[in-house]
Every structure is written in structure tokens, then in C-alpha cells.
C-alpha positions in Angstrom: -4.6 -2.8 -13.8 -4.6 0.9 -14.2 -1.7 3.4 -12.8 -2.0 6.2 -10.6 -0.4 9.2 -10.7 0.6 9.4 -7.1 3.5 11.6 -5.9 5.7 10.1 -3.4 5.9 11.5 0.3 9.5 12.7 -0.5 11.0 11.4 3.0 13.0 8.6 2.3 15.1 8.5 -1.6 13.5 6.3 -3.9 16.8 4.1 -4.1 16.6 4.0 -0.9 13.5 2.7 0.2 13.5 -0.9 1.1 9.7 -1.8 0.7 7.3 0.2 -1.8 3.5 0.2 -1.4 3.3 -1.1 -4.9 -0.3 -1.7 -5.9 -3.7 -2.1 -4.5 -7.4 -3.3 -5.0 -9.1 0.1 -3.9 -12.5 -0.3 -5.4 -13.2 -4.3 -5.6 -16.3 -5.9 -7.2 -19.4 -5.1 -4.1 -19.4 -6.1 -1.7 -16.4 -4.7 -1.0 -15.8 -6.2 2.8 -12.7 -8.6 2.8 -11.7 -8.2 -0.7 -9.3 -5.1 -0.7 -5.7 -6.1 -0.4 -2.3 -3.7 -0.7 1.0 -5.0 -2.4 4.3 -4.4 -0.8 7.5 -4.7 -3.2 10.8 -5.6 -1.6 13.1 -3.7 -3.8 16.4 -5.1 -2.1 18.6 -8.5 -2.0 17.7 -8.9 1.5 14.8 -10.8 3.1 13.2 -7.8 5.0 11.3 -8.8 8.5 8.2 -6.8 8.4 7.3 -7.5 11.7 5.7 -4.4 13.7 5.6 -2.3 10.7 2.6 0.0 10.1 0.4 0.6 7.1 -2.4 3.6 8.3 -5.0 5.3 6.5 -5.2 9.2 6.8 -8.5 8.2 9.3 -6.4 6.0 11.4 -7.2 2.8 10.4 -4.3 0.7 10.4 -2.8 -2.7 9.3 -0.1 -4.1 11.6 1.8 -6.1 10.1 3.5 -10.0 10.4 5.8 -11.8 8.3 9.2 -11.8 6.3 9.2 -10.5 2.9 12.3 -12.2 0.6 14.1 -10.0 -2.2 12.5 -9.1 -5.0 9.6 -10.4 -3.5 5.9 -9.6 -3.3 4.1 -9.2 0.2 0.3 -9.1 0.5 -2.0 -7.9 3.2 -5.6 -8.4 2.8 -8.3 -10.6 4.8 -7.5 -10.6 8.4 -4.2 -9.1 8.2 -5.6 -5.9 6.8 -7.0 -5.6 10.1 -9.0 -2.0 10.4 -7.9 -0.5 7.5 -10.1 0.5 4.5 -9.1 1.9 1.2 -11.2 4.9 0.7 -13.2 5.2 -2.3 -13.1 8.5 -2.0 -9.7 9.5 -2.2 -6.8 8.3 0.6 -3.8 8.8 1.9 -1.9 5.3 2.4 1.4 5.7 5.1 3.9 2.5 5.4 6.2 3.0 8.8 8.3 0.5 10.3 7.9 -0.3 13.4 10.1 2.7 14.9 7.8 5.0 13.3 10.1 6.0 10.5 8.1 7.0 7.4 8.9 4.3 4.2 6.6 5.3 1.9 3.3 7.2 1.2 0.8 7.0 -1.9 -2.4 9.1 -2.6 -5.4 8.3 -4.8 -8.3 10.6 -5.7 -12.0 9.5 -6.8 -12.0 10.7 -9.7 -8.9 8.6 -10.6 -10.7 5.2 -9.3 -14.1 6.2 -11.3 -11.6 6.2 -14.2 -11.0 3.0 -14.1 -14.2 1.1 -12.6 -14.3 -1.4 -9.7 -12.7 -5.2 -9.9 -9.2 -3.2 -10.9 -6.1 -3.3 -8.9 -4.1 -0.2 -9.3 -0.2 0.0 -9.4 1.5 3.3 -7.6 4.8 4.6 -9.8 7.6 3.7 -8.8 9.7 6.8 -9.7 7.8 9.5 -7.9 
């Protein structure tokens, strides 16, 4: 695992966001098809119903996205469920909306931060930014 400093979009408080994009396996092992995967973290006491919701790339790919999330709990899209989205290698721009557009949460990575840390390593966002 390896952090990245990755500023928050601002638009929702931090203690008030529901579900953070928490980490993320950007640069897997080649070849890379079907092996990336996001992490969601329900930061509430509440089972959260993620049905609808959005997770788009600043390209436009996008992840829609199924399933209940329970607090405290862990939610991962990867295989089919990532559906066109791709985690640039690059540098990206990763947006989480629920279903009514609204604007949950937003991380950034650059390339020079994943050549830092190799491929086969999953990355964790900060929480506190």
C-alpha cells in the first residue's frame, strides 16, 4: 500500500460524507484488464443503498453502481461491475455521485506518484483532505 497525497474536491465536509473513495489498485501487475478495483468506505452507522450511484473518470468512463454497503463497511467494484471505467496510469481524476448527481467525493492521482510506488500496489486516498 502506498498513500497519495490527493486533495479532496472540497464539495461536501469531510464529516459529512457518507461514502469515501478509499483506496484503489491503479497500476496492477500486466495485464492490467480486469484487475483494477476501487474501495468505497462507509463512514456512517447506517447501511447505505448504493444503487444508481456513479463513479466516472475525468474521460467519461463510468462505473454504475449496485448493491448495499453496511456501516463501517468496505464496498468493492472491480470485474464486471467496474464496467467502462479505467484508472489512468497517467494521472486521473476519480468523481463518486449518487444517483441524483450530487458530488460525494473526488480523488486525483499523478504518474509520477504511481511510478513511485511500482505496479501490484493498491493505494489508499487520505481521509482528511
Amino acid at each position: 500500500m502506498t498513500r497519495l497525497e490527493s486533495p479532496r474536491s472540497g464539495q461536501l465536509q469531510l464529516a459529512k460524507r457518507e461514502i469515501s473513495i478509499f483506496s484503489a489498485m491503479i497500476r496492477p501487475r500486466s495485464p492490467e484488464t480486469g484487475k483494477e478495483w476501487v474501495s468505497l468506505l462507509n463512514r456512517t452507522e447506517d447501511e447505505i443503498n448504493l444503487n444508481g450511484w456513479v463513479m466516472r473518470s475525468k474521460n467519461g468512463r463510468k462505473a454504475v453502481l449496485q448493491g448495499r454497503v453496511g456501516p463501517g463497511r468496505m464496498h468493492m467494484i472491480g470485474g464486471a461491475d467496474i464496467g467502462t471505467l479505467r484508472l489512468g496510469n497517467q494521472g486521473e481524476d476519480l468523481m463518486l455521485r449518487k444517483a441524483d448527481n450530487v458530488l460525494v467525493d473526488h480523488v486525483t492521482w499523478t504518474r509520477e506518484a504511481l511510478l513511485r510506488g511500482g505496479p501490484g500496489i493498491f493505494y489508499e486516498f487520505e481521509l482528511g483532505r
